[in-house]
N, CA and C atoms as an extended XYZ file, in Angstrom:
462
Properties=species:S:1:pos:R:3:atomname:S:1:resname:S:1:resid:I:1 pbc="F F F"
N        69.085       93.417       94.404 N   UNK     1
C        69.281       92.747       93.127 CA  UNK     1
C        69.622       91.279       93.401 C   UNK     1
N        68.912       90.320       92.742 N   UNK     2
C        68.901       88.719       92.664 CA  UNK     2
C        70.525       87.954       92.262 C   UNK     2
N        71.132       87.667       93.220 N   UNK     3
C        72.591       86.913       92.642 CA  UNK     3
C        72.535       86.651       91.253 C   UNK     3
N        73.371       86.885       90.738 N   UNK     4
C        73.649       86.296       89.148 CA  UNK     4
C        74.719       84.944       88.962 C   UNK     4
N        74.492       84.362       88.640 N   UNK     5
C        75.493       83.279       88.328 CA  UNK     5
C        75.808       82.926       86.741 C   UNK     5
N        77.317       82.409       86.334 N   UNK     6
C        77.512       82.027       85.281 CA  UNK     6
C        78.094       81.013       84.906 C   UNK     6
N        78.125       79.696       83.864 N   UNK     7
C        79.228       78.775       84.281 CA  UNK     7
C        80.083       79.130       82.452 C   UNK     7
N        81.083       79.595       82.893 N   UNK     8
C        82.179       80.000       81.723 CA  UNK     8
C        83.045       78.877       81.172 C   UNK     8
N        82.498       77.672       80.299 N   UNK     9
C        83.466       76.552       79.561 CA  UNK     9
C        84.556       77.644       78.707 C   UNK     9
N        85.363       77.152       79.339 N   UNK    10
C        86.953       77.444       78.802 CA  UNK    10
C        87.921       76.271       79.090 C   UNK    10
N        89.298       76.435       79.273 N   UNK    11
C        89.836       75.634       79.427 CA  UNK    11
C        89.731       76.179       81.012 C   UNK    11
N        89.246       76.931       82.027 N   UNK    12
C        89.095       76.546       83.358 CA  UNK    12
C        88.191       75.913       83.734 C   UNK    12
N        86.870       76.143       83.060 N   UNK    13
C        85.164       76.047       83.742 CA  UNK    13
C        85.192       76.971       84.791 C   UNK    13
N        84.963       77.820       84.438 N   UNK    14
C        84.810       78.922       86.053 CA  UNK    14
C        83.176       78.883       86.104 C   UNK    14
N        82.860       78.930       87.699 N   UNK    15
C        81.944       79.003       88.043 CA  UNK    15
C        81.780       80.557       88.188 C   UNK    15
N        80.880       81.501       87.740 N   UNK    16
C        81.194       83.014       88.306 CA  UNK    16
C        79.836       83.163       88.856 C   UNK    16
N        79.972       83.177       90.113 N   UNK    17
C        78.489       83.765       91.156 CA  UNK    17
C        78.774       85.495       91.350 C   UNK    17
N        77.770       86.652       90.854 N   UNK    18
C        78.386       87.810       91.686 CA  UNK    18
C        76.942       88.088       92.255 C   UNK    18
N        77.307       88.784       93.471 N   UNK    19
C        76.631       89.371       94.507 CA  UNK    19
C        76.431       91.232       94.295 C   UNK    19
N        75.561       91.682       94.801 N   UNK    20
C        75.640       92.969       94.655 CA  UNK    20
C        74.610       93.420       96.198 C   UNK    20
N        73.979       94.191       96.403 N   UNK    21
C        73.898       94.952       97.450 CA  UNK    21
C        73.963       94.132       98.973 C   UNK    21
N        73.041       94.467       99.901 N   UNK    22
C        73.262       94.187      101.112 CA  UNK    22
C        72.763       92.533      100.851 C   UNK    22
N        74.225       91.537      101.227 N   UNK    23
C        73.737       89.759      101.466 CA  UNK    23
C        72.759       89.831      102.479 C   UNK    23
N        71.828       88.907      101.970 N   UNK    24
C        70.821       88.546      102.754 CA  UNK    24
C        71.028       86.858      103.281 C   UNK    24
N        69.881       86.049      103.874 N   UNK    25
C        70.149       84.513      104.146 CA  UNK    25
C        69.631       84.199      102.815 C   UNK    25
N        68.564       84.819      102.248 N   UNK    26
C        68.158       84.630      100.866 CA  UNK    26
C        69.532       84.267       99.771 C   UNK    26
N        70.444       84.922       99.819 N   UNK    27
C        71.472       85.054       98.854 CA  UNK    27
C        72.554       83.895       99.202 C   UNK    27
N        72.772       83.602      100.136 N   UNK    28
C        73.096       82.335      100.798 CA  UNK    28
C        72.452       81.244      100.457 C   UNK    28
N        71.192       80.875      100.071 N   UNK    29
C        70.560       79.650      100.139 CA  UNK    29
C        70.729       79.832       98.552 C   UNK    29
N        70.530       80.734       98.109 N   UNK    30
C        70.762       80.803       96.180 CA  UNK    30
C        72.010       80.230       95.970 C   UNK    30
N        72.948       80.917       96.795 N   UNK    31
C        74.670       80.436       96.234 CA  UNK    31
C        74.314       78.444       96.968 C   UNK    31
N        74.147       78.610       97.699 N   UNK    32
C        74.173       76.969       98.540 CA  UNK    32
C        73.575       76.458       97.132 C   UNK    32
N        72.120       76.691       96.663 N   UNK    33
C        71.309       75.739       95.139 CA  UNK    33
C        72.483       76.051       93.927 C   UNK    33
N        73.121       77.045       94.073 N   UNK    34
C        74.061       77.277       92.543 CA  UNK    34
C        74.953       75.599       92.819 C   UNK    34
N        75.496       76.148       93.876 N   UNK    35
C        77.033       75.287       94.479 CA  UNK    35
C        76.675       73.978       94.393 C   UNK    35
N        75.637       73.817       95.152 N   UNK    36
C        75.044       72.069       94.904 CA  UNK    36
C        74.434       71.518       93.644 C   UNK    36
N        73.644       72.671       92.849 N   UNK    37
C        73.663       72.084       91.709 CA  UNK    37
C        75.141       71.173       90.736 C   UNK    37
N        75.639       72.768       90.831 N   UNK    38
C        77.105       72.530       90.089 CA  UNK    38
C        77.786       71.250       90.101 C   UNK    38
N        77.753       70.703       91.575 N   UNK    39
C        78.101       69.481       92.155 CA  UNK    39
C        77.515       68.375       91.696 C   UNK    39
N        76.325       68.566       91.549 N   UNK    40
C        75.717       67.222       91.103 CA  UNK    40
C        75.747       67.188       89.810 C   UNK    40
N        75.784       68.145       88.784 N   UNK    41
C        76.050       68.226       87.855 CA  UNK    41
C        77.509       67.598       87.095 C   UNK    41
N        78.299       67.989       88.145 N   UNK    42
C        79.993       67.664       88.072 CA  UNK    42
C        79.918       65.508       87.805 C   UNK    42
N        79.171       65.064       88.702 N   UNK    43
C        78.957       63.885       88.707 CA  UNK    43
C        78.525       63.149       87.349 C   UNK    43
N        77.768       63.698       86.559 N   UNK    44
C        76.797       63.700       85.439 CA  UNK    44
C        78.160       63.954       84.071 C   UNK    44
N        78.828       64.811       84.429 N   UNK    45
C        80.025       64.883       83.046 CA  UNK    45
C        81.173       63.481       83.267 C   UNK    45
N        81.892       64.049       81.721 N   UNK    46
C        82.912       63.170       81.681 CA  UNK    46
C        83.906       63.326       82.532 C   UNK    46
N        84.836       62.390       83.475 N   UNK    47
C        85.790       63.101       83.994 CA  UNK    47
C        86.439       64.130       83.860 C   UNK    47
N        86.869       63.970       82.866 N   UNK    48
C        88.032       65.365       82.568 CA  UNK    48
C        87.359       66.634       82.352 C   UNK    48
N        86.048       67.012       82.244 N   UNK    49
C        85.203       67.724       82.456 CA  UNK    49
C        84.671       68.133       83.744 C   UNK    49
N        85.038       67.418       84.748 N   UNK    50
C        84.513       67.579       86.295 CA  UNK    50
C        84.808       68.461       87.014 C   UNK    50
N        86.473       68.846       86.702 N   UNK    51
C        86.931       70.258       87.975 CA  UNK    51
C        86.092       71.490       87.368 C   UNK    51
N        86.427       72.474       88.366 N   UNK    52
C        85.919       73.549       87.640 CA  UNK    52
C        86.396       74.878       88.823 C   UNK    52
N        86.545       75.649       88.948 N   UNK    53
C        86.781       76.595       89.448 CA  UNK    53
C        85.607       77.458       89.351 C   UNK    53
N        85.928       78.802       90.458 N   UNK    54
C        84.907       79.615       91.250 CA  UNK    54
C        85.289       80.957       91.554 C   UNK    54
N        84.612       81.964       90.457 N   UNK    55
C        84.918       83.390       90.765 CA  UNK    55
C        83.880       84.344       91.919 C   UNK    55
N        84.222       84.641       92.606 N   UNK    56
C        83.257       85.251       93.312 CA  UNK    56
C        83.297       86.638       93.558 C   UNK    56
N        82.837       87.421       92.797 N   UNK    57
C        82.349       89.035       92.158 CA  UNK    57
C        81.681       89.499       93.404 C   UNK    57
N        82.209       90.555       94.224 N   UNK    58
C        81.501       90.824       95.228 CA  UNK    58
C        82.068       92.627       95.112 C   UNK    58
N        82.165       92.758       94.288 N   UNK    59
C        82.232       94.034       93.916 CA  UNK    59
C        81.131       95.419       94.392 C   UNK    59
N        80.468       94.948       93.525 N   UNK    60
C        78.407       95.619       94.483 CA  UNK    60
C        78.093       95.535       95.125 C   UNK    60
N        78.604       94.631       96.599 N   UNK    61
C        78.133       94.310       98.086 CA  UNK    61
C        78.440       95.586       98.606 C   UNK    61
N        77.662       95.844       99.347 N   UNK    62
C        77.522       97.263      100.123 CA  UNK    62
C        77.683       96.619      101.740 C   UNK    62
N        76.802       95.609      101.748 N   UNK    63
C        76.917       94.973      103.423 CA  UNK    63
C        76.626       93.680      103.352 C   UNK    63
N        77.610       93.355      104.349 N   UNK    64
C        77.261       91.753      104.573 CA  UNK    64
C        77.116       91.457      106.132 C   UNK    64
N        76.449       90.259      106.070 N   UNK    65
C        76.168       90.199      108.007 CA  UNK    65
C        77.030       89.164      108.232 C   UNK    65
N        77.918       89.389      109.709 N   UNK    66
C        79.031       88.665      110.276 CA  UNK    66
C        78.611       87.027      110.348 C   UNK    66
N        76.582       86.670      110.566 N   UNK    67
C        76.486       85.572      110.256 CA  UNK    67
C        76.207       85.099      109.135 C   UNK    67
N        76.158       85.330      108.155 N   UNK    68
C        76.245       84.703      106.602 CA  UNK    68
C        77.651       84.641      106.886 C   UNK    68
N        78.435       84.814      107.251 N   UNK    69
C        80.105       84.487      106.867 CA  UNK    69
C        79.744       83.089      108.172 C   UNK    69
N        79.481       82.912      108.855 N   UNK    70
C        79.739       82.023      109.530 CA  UNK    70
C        78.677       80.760      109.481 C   UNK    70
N        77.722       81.046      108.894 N   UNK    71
C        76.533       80.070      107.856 CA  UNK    71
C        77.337       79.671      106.688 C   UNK    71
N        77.933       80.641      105.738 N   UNK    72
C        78.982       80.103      104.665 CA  UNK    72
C        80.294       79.191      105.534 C   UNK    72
N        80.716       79.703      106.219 N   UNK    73
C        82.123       78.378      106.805 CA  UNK    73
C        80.901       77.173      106.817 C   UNK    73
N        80.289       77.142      107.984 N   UNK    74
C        79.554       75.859      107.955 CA  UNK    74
C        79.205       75.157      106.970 C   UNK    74
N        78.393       75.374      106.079 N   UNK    75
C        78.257       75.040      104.889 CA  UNK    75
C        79.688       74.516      104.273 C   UNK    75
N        80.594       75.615      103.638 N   UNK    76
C        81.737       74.730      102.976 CA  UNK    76
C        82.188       73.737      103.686 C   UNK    76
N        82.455       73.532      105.377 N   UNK    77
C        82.935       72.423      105.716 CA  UNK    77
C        82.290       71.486      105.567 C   UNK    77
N        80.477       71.372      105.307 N   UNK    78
C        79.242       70.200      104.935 CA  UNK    78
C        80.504       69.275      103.585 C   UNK    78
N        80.716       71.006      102.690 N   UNK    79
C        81.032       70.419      101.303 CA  UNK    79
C        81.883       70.120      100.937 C   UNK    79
N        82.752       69.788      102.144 N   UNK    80
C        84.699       70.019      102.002 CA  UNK    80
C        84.883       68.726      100.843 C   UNK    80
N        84.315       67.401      101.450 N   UNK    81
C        84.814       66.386      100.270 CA  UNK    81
C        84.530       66.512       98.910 C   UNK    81
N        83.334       67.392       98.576 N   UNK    82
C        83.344       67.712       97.028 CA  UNK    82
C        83.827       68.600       96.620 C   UNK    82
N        84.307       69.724       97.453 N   UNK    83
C        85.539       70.810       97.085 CA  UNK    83
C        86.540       70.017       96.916 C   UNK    83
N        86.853       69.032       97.506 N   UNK    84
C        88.563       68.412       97.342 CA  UNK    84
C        88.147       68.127       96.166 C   UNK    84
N        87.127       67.422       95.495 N   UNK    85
C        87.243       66.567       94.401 CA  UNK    85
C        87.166       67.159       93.074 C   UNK    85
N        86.310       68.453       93.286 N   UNK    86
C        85.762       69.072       91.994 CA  UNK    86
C        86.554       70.209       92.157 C   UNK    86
N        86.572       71.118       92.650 N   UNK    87
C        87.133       72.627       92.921 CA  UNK    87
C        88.434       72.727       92.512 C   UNK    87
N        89.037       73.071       91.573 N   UNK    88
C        90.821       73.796       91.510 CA  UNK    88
C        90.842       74.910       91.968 C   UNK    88
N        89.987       75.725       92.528 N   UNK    89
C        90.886       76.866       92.709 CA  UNK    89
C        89.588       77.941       92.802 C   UNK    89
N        89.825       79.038       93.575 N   UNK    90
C        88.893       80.053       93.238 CA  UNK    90
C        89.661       81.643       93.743 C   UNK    90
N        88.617       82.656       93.421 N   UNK    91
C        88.823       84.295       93.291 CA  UNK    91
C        87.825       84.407       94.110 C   UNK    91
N        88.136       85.682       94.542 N   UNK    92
C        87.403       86.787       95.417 CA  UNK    92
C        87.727       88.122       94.899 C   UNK    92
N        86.241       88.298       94.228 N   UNK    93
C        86.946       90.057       93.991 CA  UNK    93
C        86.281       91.291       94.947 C   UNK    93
N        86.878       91.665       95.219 N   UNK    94
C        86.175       92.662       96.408 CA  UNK    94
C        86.730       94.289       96.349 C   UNK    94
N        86.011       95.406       96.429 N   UNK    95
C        86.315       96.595       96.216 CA  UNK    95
C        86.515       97.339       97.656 C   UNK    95
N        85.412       96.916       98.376 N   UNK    96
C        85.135       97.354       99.334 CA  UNK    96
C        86.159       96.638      100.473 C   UNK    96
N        87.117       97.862      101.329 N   UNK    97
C        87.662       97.468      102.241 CA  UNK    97
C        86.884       96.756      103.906 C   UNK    97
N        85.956       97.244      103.697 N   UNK    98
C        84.678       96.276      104.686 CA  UNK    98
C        84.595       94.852      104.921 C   UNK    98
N        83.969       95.174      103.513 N   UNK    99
C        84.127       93.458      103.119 CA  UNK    99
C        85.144       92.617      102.225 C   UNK    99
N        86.427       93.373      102.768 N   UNK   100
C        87.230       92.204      102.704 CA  UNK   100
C        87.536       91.852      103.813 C   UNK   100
N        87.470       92.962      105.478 N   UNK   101
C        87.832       92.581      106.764 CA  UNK   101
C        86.959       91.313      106.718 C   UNK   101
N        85.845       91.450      106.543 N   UNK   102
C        84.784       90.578      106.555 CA  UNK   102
C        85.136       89.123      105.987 C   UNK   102
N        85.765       88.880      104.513 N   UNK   103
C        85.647       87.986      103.928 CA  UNK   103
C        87.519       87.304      104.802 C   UNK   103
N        88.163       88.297      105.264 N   UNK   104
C        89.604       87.548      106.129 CA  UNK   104
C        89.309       86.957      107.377 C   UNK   104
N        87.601       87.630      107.914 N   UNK   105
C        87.466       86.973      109.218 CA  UNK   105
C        86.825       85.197      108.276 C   UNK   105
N        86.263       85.541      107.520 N   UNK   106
C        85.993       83.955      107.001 CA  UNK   106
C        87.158       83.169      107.006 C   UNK   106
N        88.216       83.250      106.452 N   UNK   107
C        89.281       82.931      106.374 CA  UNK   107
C        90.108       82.582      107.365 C   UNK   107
N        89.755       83.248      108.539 N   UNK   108
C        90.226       82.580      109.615 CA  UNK   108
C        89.397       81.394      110.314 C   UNK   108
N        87.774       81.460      110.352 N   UNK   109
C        87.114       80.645      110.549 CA  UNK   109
C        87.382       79.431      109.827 C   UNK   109
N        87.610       79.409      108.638 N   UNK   110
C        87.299       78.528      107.565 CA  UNK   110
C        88.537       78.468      106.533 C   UNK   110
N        89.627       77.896      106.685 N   UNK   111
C        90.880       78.095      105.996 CA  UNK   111
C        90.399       77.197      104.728 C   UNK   111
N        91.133       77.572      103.594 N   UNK   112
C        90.722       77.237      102.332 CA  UNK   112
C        91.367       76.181      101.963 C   UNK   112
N        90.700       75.150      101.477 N   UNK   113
C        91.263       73.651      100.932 CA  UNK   113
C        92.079       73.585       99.613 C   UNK   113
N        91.797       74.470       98.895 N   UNK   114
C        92.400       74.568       97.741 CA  UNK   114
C        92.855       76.168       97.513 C   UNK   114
N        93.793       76.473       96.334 N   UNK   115
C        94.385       77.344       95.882 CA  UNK   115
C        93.595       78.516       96.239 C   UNK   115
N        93.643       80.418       96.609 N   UNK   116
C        92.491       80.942       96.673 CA  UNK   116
C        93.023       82.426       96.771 C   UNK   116
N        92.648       83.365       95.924 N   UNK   117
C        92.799       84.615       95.633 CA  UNK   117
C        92.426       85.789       96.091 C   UNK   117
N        91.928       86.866       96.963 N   UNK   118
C        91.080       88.068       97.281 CA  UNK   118
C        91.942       89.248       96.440 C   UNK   118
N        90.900       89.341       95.645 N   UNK   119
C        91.922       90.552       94.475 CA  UNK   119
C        90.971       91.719       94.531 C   UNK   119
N        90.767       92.592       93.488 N   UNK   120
C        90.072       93.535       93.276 CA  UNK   120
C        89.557       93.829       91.673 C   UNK   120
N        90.085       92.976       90.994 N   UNK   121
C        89.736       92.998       89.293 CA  UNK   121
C        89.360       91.586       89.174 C   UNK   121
N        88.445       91.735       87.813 N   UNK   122
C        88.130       90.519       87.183 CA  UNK   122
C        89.679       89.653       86.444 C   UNK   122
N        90.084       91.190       86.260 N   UNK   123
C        91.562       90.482       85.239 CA  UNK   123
C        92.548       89.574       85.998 C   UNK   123
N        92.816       90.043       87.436 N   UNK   124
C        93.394       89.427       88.338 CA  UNK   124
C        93.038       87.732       88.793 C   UNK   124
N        91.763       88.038       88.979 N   UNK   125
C        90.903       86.880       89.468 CA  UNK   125
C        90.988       85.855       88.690 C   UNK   125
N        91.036       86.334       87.365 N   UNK   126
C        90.975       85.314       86.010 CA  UNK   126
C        92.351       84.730       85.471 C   UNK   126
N        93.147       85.343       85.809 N   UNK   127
C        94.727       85.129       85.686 CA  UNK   127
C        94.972       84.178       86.653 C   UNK   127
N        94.954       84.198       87.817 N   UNK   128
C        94.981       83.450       88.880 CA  UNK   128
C        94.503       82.274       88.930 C   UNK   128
N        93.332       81.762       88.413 N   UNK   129
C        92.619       80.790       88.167 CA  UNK   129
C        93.146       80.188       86.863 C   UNK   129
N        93.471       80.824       86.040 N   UNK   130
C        94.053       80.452       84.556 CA  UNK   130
C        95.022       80.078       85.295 C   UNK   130
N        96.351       80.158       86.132 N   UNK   131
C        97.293       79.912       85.891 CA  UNK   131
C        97.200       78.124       87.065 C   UNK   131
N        96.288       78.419       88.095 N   UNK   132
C        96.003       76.864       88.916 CA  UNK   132
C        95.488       76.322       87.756 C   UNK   132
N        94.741       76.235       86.607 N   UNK   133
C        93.888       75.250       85.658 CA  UNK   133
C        95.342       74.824       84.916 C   UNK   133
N        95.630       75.346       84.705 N   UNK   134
C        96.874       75.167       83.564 CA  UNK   134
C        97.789       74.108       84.585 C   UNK   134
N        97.861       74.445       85.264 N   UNK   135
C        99.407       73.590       86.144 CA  UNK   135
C        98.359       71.907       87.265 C   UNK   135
N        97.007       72.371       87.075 N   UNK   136
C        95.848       71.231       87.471 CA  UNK   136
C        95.814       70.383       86.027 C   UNK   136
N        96.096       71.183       85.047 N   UNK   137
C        95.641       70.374       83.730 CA  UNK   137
C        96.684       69.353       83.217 C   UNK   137
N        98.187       70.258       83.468 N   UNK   138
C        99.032       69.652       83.214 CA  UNK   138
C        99.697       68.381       84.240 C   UNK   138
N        98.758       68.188       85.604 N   UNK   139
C        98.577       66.989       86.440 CA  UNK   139
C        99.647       67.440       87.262 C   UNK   139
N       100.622       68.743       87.407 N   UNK   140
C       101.863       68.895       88.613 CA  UNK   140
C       100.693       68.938       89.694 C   UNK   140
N        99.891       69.530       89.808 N   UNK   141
C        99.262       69.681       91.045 CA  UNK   141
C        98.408       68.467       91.586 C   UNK   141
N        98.171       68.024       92.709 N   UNK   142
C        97.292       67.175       93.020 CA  UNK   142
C        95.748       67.505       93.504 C   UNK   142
N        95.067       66.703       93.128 N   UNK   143
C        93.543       67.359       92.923 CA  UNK   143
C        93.473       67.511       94.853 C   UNK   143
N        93.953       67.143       95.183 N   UNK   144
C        93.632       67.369       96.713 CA  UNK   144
C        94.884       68.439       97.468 C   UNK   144
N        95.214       69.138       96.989 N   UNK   145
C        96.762       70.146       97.381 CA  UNK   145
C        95.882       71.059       98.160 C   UNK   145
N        96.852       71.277       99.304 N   UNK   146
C        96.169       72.057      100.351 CA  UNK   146
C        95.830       73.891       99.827 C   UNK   146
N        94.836       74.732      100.317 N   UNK   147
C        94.874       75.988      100.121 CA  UNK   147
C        95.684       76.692      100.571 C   UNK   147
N        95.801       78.273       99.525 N   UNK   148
C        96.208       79.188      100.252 CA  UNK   148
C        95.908       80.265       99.626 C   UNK   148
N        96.063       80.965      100.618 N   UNK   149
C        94.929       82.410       99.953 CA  UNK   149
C        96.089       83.373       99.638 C   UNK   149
N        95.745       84.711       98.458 N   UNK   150
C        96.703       85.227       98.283 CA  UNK   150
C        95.921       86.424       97.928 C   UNK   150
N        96.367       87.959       98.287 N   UNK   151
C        95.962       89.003       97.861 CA  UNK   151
C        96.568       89.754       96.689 C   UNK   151
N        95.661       89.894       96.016 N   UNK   152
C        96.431       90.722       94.466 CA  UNK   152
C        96.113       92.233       94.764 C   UNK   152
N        96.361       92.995       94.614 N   UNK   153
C        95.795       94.667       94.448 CA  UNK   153
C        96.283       94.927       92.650 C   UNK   153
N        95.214       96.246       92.382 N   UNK   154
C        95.335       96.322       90.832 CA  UNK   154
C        96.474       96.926       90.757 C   UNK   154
């Protein structure tokens, strides 16, 4: 099944990409055209319209290959300066205990620049992100504040 992507105007802008069966490099180069669109797009709005946050639904992944996680680090570090600039914050929802070993070995490769969640619900994921937009909106946070990842269980 073909990645789905969504961009949700709220008061976060969530970006929601979900994935479902075995990642391919195919599904990688889709998320890379989502991500870079988004980006150039981000350029094109009004400021205060520019951040946006990033849910990533990986719920339906059945398998992922150890190098798409290490093609994805590479990549985000290409994109680190427009993550600092645009990105508040993102989710990971994951069911599968597989691929979350999977998505913590990313995490060690590739430590996260901004705020960052591995949960198991949409409700979680969305709370989490609601609550970085809110405290990004209200300017306590600085658009460049270092990451940290945090696990929710339902």
């Amino acid at each position: 099944m073909p990645l789905r992507y969504e961009l949700k105007r709220d008061i976060c802008n969530i970006l929601i990409v979900s994935f479902s069966g075995n990642l391919q490099d195919d599904d990688l180069r889709t998320f890379k055209d989502v991500f870079n669109h988004r980006f150039i797009e981000c350029e094109k709005l009004p400021k205060r319209e520019r951040s946006f946050s990033l849910i990533i639904d990986m719920r339906d992944v059945s398998a992922i290959s150890p190098n798409l996680i290490i093609d994805l680090a590479r990549y985000m570090s290409e994109c680190e300066p427009l993550i600092n600039k645009y990105l508040v914050s993102s989710s990971i929802i994951v069911s599968n205990e597989w691929i979350k070993t999977i998505i913590n070995m990313f995490f060690t490769i590739r430590k996260p620049t901004k705020p960052n969640c591995v949960t198991t619900t949409y409700e979680l994921a969305y709370e989490f992100i609601k609550d970085y937009s809110e405290i990004y909106s209200l300017g306590s946070a600085s658009h460049s504040s270092s990451g940290s990842t945090n696990s929710k269980k339902k």
